[in-house]
N, C-alpha and C positions, 0 to 999 in steps of 0.2 A: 322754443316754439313747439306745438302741440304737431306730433305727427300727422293727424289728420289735416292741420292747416298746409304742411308742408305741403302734402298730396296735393291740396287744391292748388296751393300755388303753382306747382310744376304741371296741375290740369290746366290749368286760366292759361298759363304762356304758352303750353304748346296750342290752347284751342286758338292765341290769339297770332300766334305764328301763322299755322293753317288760315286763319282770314285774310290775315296782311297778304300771305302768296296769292289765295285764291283772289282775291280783290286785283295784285299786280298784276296776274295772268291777265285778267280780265279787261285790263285798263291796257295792256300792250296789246291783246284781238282788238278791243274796239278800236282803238286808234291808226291801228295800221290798216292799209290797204281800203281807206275808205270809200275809192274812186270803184270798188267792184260790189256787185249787188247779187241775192241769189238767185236763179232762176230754176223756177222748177216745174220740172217739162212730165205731163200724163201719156204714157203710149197705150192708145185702145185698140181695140178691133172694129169692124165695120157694123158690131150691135152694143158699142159701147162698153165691150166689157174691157179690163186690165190684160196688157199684153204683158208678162214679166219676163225680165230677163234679157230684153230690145237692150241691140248697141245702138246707142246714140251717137250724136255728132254734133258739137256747135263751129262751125266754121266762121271766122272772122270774116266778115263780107268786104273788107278792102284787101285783107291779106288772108287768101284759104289756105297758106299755108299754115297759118295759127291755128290747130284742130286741140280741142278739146274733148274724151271719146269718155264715156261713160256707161256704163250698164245698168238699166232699172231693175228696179228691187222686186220684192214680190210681190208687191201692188202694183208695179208697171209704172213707178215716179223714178225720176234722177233730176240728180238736183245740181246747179253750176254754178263755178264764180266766172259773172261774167262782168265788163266793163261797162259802167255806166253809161247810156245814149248812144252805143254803138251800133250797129247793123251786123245780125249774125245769120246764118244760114242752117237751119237743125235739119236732120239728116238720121231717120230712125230705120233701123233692118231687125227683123226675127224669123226664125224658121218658120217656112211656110207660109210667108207671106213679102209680099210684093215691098220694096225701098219706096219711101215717103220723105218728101221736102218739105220743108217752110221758112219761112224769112220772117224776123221780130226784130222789134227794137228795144233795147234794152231800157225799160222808163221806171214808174213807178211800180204797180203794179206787176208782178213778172211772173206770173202762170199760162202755162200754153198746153195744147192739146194736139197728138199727131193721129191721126187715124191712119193705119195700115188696113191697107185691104189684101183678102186670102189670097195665095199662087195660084193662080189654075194650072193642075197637073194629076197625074193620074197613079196610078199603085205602080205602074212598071220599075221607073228606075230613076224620078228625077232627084235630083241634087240639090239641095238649097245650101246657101250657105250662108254662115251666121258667126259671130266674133265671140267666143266665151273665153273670159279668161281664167287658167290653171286656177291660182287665189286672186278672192278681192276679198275686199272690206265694204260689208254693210251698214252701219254703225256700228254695234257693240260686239258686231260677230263677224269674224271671216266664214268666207264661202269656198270649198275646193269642189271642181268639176273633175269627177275623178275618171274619166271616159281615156286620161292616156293609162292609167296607175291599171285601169280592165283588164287591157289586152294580153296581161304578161301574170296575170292572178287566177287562182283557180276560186276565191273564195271574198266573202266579204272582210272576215277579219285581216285579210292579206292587203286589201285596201289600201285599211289601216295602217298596217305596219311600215306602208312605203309612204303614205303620205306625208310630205316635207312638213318638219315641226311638230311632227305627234313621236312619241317613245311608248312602244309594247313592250312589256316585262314578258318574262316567261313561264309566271303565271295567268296573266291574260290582259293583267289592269293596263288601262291604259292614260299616257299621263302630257300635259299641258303645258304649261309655268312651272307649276310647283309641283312636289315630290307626293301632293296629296294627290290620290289617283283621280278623273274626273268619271264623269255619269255618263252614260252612257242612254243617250235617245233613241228610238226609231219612231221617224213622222211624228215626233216633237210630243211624243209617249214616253215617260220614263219608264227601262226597264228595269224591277225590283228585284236584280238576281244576284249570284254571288258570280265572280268572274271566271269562276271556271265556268258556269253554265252561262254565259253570254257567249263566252269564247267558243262555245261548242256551238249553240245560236248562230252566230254571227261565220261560223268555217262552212256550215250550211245555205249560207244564203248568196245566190248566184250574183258575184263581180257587177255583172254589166246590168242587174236589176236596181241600181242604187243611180238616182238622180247627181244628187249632190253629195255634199258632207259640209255641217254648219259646225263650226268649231266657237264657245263661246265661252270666254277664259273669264271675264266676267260679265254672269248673265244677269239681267234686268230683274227688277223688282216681280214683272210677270214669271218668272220659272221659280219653280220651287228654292228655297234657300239652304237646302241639302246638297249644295255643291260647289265646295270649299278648294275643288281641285279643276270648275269648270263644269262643259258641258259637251262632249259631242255627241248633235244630232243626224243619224245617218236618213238617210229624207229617199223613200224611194220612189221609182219611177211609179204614174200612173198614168201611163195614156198620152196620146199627141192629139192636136188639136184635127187633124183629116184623116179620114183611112185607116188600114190596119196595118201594122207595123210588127213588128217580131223579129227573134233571132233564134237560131239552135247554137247550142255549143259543146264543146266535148275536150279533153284532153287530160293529163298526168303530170306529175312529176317525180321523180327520184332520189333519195338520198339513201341513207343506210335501207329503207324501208321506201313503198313505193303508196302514191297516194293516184285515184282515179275518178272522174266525175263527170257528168254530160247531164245536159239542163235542157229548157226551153222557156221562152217569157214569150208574151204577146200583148199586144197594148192594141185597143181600139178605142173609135170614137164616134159616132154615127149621129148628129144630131145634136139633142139634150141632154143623150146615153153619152158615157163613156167605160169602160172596162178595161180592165188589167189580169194577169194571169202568170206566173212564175213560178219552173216545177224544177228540183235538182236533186237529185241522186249522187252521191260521191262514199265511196269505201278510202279510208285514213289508214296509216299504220305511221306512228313514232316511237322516240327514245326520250328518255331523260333520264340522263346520269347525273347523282349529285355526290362528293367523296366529301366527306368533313373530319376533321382532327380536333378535338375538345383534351384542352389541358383541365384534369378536374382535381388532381392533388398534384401536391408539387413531382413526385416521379412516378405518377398516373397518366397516360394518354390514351382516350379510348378512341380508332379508329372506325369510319366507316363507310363501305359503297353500297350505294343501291342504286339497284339499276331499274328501270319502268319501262315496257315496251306497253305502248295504246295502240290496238287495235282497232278498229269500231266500225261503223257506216253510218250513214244519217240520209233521212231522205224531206224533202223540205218542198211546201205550197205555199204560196202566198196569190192573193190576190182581192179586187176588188171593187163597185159600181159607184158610178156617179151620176148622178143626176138631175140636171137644172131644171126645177119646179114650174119658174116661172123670172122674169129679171130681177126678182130680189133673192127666191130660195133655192136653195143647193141644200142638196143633203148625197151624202159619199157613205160607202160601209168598206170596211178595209180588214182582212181577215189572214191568220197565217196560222202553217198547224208545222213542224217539225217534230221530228222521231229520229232518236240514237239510241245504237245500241251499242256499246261496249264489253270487251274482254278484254281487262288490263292486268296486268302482271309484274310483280316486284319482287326481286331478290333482293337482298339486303344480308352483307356480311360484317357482322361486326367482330375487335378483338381491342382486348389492353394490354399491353405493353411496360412493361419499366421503364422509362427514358434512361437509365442510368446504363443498364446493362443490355437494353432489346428482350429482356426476358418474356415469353407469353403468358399471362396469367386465367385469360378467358378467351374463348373463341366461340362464336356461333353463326349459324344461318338462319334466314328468316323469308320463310316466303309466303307472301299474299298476293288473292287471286281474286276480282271483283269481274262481276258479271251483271249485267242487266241493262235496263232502257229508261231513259228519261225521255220527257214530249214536253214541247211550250206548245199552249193554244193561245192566239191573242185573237181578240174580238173587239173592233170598236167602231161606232156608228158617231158619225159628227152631221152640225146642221150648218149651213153659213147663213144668213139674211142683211142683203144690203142695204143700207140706211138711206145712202145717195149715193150722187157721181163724184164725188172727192173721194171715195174709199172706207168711207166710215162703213163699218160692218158690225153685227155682231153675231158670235161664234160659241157653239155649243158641243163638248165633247164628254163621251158618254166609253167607256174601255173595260176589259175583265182580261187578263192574262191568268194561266195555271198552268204549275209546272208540277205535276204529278211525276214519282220517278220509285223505283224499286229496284235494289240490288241485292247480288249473295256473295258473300263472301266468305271462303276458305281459307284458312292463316294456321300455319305452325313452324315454331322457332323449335332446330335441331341442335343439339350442344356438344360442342365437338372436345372442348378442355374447358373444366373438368367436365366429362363424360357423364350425359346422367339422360333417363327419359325424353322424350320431346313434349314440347308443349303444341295441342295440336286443338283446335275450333274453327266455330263455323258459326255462320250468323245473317240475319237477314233485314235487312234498312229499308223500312219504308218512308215517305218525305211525300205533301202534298202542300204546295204554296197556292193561296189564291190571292189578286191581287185585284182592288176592284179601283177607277176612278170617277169623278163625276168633275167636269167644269164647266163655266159660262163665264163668258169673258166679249167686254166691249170695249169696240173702237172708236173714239168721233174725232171723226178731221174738222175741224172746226174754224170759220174764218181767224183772217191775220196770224197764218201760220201754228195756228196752236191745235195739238193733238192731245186728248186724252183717251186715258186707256183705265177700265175697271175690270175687276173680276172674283170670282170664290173657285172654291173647289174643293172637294173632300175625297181623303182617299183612305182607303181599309184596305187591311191587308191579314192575313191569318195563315199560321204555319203550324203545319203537326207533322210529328218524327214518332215514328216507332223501331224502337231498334232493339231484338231477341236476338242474344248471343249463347255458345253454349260449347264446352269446353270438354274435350275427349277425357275421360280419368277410366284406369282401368279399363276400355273399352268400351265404355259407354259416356252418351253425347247427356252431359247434365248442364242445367241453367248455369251459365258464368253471371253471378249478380254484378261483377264490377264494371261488363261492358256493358249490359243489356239498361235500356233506358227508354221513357219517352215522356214526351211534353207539349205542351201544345202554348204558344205565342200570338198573339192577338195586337196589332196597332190601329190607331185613328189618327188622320191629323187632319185637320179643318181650316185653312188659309184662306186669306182677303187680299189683295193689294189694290192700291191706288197710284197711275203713276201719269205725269204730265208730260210735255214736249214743247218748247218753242224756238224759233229762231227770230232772233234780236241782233240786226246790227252783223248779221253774219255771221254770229254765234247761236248755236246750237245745245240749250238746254234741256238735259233730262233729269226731272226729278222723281223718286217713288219710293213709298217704301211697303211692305210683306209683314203681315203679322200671320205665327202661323200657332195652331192651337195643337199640341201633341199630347196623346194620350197610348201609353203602351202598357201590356198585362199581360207575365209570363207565368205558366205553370209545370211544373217540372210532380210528373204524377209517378214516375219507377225512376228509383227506389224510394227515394224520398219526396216530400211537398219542400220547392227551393222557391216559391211566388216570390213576384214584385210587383210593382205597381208604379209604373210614372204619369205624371200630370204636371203642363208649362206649359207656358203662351209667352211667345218671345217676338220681337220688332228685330224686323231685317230695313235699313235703309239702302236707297240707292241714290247715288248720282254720275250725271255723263255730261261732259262736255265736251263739244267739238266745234273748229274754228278753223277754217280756208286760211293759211299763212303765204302762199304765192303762188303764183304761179311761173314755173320756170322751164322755157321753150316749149309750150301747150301742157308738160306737165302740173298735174295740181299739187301741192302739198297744202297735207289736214293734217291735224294734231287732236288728241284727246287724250282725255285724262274721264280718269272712271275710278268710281267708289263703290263696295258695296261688303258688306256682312253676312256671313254664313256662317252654317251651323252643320258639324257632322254628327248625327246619332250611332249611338251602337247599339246594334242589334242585337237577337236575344242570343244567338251562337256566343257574342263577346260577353253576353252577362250571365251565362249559365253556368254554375260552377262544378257543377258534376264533371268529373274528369275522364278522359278518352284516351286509351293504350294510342299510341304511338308506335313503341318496340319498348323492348324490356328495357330499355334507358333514356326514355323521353316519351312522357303524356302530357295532353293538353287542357286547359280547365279554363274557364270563364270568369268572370269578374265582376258579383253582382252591384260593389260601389264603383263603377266605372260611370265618369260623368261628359257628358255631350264637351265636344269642344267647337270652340265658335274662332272664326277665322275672322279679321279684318280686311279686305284686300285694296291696295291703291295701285293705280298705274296710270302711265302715261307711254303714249303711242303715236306714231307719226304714221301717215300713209300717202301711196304717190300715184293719185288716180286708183286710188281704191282699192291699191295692192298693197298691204302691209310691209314693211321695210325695218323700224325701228320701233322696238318698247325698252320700258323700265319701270318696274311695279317691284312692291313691296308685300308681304303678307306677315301679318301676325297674328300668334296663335296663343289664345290660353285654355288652357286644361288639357294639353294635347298628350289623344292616347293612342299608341300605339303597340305592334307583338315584340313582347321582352322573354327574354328565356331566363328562367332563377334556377339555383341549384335548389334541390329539393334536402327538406330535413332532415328524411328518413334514410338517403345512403348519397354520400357523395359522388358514384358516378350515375345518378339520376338527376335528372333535369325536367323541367316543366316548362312547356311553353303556354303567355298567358297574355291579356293585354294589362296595361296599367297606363295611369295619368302620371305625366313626370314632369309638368310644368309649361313652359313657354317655348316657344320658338320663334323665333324673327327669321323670314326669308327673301333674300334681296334676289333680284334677278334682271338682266337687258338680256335682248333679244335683238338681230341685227339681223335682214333679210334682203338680199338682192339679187339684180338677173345682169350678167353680162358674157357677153357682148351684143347688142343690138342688132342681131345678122337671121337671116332668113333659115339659111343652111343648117348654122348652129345656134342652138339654144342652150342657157343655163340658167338655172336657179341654185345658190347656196345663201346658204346661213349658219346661224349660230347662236348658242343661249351660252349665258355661265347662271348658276345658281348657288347660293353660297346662304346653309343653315349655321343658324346659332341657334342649341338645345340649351336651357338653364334650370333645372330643376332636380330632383332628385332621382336616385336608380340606388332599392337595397338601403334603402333609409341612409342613404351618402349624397354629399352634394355632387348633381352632374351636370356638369358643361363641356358642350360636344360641340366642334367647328367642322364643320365641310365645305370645300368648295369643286364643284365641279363644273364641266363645260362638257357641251353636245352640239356634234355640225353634223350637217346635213346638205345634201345636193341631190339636181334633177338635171340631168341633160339628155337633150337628143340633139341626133344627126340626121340630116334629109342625106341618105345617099344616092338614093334615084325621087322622082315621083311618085313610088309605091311602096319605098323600101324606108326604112326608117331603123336608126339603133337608138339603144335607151340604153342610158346607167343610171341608176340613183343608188345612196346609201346614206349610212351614220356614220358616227365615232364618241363616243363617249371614251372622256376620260377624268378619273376620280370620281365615279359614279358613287350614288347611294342609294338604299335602298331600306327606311327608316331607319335603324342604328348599326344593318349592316354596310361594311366599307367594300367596295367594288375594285375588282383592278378593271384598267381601259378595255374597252371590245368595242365592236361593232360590226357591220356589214354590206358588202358591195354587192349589189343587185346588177345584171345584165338582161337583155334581151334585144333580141331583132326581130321587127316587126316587115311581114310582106303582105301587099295588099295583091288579090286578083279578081276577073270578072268583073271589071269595073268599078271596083273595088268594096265590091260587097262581101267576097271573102277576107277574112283575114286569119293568115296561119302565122306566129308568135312562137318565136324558140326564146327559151329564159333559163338564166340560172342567178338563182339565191345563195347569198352569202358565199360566194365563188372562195371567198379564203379561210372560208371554215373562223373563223374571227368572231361570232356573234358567242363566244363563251365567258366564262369571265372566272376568276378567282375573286374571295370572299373572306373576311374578318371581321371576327364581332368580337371585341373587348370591352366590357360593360360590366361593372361590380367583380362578382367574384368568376364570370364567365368569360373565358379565353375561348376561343375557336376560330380554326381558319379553315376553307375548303375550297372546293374546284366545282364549275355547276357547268355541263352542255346538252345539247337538245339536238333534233336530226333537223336542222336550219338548213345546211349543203345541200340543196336541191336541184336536178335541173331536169324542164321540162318543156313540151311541144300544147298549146292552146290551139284551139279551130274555134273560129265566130264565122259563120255566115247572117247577114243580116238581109231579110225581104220586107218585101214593100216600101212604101214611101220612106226614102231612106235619107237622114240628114247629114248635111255634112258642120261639122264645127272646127273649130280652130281652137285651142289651146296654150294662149298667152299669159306673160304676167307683166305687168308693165309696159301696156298695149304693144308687145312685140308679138310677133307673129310667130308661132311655133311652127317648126320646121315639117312636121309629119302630115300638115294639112296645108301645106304653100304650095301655090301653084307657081 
């Protein structure tokens, strides 16, 4: 038989496989649970607009103990499995405004509408209170309320790092499901940075300024299909709906080195006006030690330490206007400017060894010294216009981020055996990113449950680097050609998507798919002309389905299962081959045949009232490139680091999430992923196949110890971690903190300590072709520190549950 037939045949059964299941799913939702129907319930305000966010309630009107509790989305919809013909009682509450009743019978037809009318109250000191839970599930995306994760963070990327089911490397990326790092939004903007500069971004931006966090492992046909690892969007505060609100805050923390910061935010709303405003100030000082041990001939070992103490301070604004036109138009401007500055410092000791005899053959030090200030500006104007009262809208968003930055650097390696001159330069990096986007995108809610959703969008983007280096000889500072470089990189990409929504029979279809059009053009002008040129249009498809399976003692259980295709590009840094000193034993260079690789993802996921509990998803990858370290030709204890395409990957992964025990007092959340790669492809023109499997838990608890007082622990554990082809030993980290509330509990003072066991370090193995190496990598993680929040004006009170249980630190 002809190979190509073969392939078809092994394509035709598994497409015909995939039907048979999706078909059997389909035929077990519809037939079960036929006796319930959906109901789906609008919470407005008193001028008809969307309340989002309202705890709901369908109460069984023979039996109220039967409670059903749900949370509307961002349109101010939630949606129920309720019993055919029954009599139920809904029951809607939101900040700031007064508890609403009504009573429906469950028939044909089953859309209902609650009006909430505003609290009356005044800026002094009232209390509303309102039911948010820790995680839920929106469809395709979980939502975390990160208001407990504030009080014990100095920073936004600190957030992060404690919020249940996200993993921060310690370079900055941060990761999902899979091993690929995910994207990183703010206000549902992508930011186009490298992760050091988000991570410095994001250690700026004030804790308790941030609404939400939308984590979206696989995102819809609507978000770009450059996100192969997911999506989290950090969503920040803009405004309450009465009066002026705000908070000051101030405090530190401590570990080898001491970090300090004090903010202010203030959110208003007067009318058709609304305003926001958040200012923060923080001075940083850390560590990172990394030691590595490279076997480079058989009784060759070249050790080495370097050690990096970061310095810096940043000072960061963010704010922005909203404005209701008229009951269709809205137009909002939303603006941020941060500023770092940096003095970072590296020793680095290296030496080789004979393994045979311990004999010393080389010894040196190396030290570099970077200085200067990087700035993000982000600027973006949006419009909304409502279509109708079902929520149909369409949305217009208009964005420019630039991240201009300048540093100097001083570097000279001293030679201690054999004994000879230093090598000693100096040199100066300029770097100007601009990022511009443009979109329009529509919603129409459309009778008999069906929604469609369109949109385009174009985004440019353009990078130039100038980097003069120059090299001490004889006393005088002359041009070094080998470091000195610049280039300038140019991208376009041009995206459509089309994507639908129905609910049939109590199933819940989403179909869509993203065609996006890429065009990239790099120029490499000192020393040499290294140009390239890409042009491709590729189809990303998506699908979602979800499906109400019971309901068990008011709990709901839903199930989904999700499809969708992406694509990672690589940037011009990974396609530039011009090579970059390192240390006199490892430089790094680019890869101008490096090709995009595209990701498959499937999964399926259960959720229990809207709180994520159970997944299991699949991703496969071809062309997948990642950083490989080669020995270099010219002297065996040189190495290069570089990216390359090495084949395929298949990565399985479940995911297990729950809260017990159901008690006022105490609260917990844990969980747990395992994630297990298969590499198959080549490393060093050798066949490579690479297995990993690793596992990561996680937990959140608190304790009510009085009615002001509250203790928190959360942490990780990772064990057989990975880190592309590097092997991880286990680490992770236990967080503490006790929270006291005074003044009516407007103050809140917060003592905390990070990674209490010094644990968040880890050892390290890369064995790949002809590279052996193993090291030690820690960071100044042990921290411990005193937080102050005061908060004035109309001030909210919320709850923080998962699995409609009541967290302990806001129960009366």
């Amino acid at each position: 038989m002809h190979p190509s037939s073969r392939s078809f045949n092994r394509t035709t059964l598994k497409r015909s496989l995939l039907a048979s299941y999706t078909f059997l799913l389909l035929s077990i939702f519809t037939g079960s649970f036929a006796q319930q129907r959906t109901v789906t319930i609008s919470v407005v305000d008193n001028t008809k607009q969307a309340v989002p966010f309202a705890t709901t309630k369908a109460l069984l009107a023979s039996d109220t103990l039967m409670v059903v509790q749900k949370v509307t989305d961002s349109t101010g919809v939630a949606r129920f499995q309720l019993q055919q013909g029954a009599q139920y009682i809904l029951r809607a509450t939101s900040v700031n405004f007064l508890e609403a009743e009504k009573k429906i019978v469950v028939t044909g037809d089953n859309r209902f509408s609650i009006s909430l009318s505003p609290a009356a109250s005044t800026l002094g000191g009232v209390v509303v209170t309102a039911s948010r839970p820790l995680m839920r599930q929106e469809d395709d995306k979980t939502i975390v309320d990160p208001e407990a994760l504030a009080v014990s963070s100095t920073n936004a990327y600190e957030i992060l790092e404690k919020t249940p089911g996200l993993f921060v490397d310690q370079d900055g990326n941060v990761y999902l499901s899979s091993t690929t790092p995910a994207r990183i939004y703010i206000n549902g903007r992508e930011q186009r940075m490298s992760a050091q500069d988000l991570a410095t971004m994001l250690k700026s931006l004030p804790p308790n300024s941030i609404q939400n966090i939308e984590i979206l492992r696989t995102p819809s046909a609507r978000y770009d299909a450059s996100g192969g690892g997911g999506i989290v969007n950090v969503v920040l505060k803009k405004g309450v709906r009465i009066g002026l609100t705000g908070s000051v805050n101030a405090g530190f923390n401590q570990g080898r080195y001491g970090n300090q910061f004090a903010g202010l935010n203030l959110n208003n709303s007067s009318g058709k006006l609304s305003s926001y405003i958040n200012l923060q100030y923080t001075r940083r000082k850390s560590y990172d030690n990394i030691i590595t041990n490279r076997l480079f001939a058989a009784d060759s070992l070249l050790s080495q330490n370097a050690n990096t103490v970061y310095p810096g301070s940043s000072f960061y604004i963010g704010g922005g206007l909203g404005y209701e036109i008229n009951k269709k138009w809205e137009i909002s401007y939303d603006g941020r400017l941060s500023l770092n500055r940096f003095d970072n410092a590296t020793i680095n000791s290296s030496q080789i060894n004979k393994i045979s005899n311990g004999q010393l053959i080389t010894s040196n030090l190396a030290n570099v010294n970077n200085t200067g200030t990087n700035s993000t500006i982000s600027q973006a104007i949006s419009t909304k216009y409502k279509i109708d009262s079902l929520g149909s809208e369409w949305t217009n968003d208009f964005s420019y981020t630039g991240t201009p930055g300048s540093s100097h650097q001083d570097f000279g390696t001293f030679f201690n055996q054999p004994a000879r001159e230093p090598f000693l330069g100096a040199g100066d990096i300029n770097t100007r990113f601009n990022f511009f986007s443009a979109a329009s995108n529509v919603l129409w809610k459309l009778p008999k449950k069906l929604t469609l959703e369109a949109g385009v969008k174009s985004t440019v983007a353009s990078f130039r680097n100038t980097t003069d280096f120059f090299r001490q000889i004889n006393g005088n500072m002359l041009p070094d050609a080998v470091r000195t470089a610049a280039y300038r990189y140019n991208e376009n990409i041009n995206a459509a998507f089309l994507q639908g929504s129905k609910t049939i029979a109590g199933i819940t279809l989403k179909v869509g798919t993203r065609l996006e059009n890429t065009n990239m053009q790099g120029n490499q002008m000192v020393p040499k002309d290294t140009s390239f040129n890409i042009h491709r249009t590729d189809l990303f498809p998506y699908v979602y389905i979800s499906r109400n399976l019971m309901t068990i003692m008011s709990y709901e259980l839903r199930a989904y299962l999700v499809y969708r295709r992406t694509i990672s590009r690589p940037g011009y840094e990974l396609l530039n081959p011009f090579p970059r000193f390192i240390d006199q034993y490892m430089f790094e260079t680019g890869n101008p045949s490096l090709r995009p690789q595209f990701t498959q993802n499937y999964e399926a996921n259960i959720s229990v009232n809207e709180r994520p509990i159970f997944a299991l998803g699949v991703n496969e990858t071809k062309d997948i490139f990642t950083n490989v370290i080669y020995q270099a030709d010219t002297s065996r204890s040189l190495a290069y680091r570089t990216y390359d395409n090495l084949g395929t990957n298949k990565e399985t992964y479940f995911r297990l999430i729950g809260a017990i025990p159901p008690g006022k007092r105490y609260f917990i959340v844990v969980g747990g992923q395992y994630n297990h790669n298969f590499y198959n492809g080549r490393y060093e023109n050798s066949p490579l196949q690479f297995k990993r499997g690793s596992w990561s838990i996680f937990s959140y608890q608190t304790l009510r110890i009085t009615p002001n007082t509250q203790f928190v622990l959360n942490g990780f554990a990772r064990f057989n971690g990975q880190l592309q082809f590097y092997e991880l030993s286990s680490f992770g980290a236990l967080n503490l903190s006790i929270n006291q509330q005074f003044l009516k509990k407007k103050l809140m003072v917060s003592l905390s300590a990070t990674d209490v066991f010094f644990t968040n370090n880890n050892n390290f193995s890369l064995q790949q072709g002809t590279v052996n190496a193993t090291g030690y990598r820690e960071s100044d993680t042990r921290r411990f520190g005193l937080n102050i929040r005061y908060n004035f004006g109309l001030r909210k009170k919320e709850e923080n549950n998962f699995l409609n249980i009541e967290s302990p630190e806001k129960a009366q």
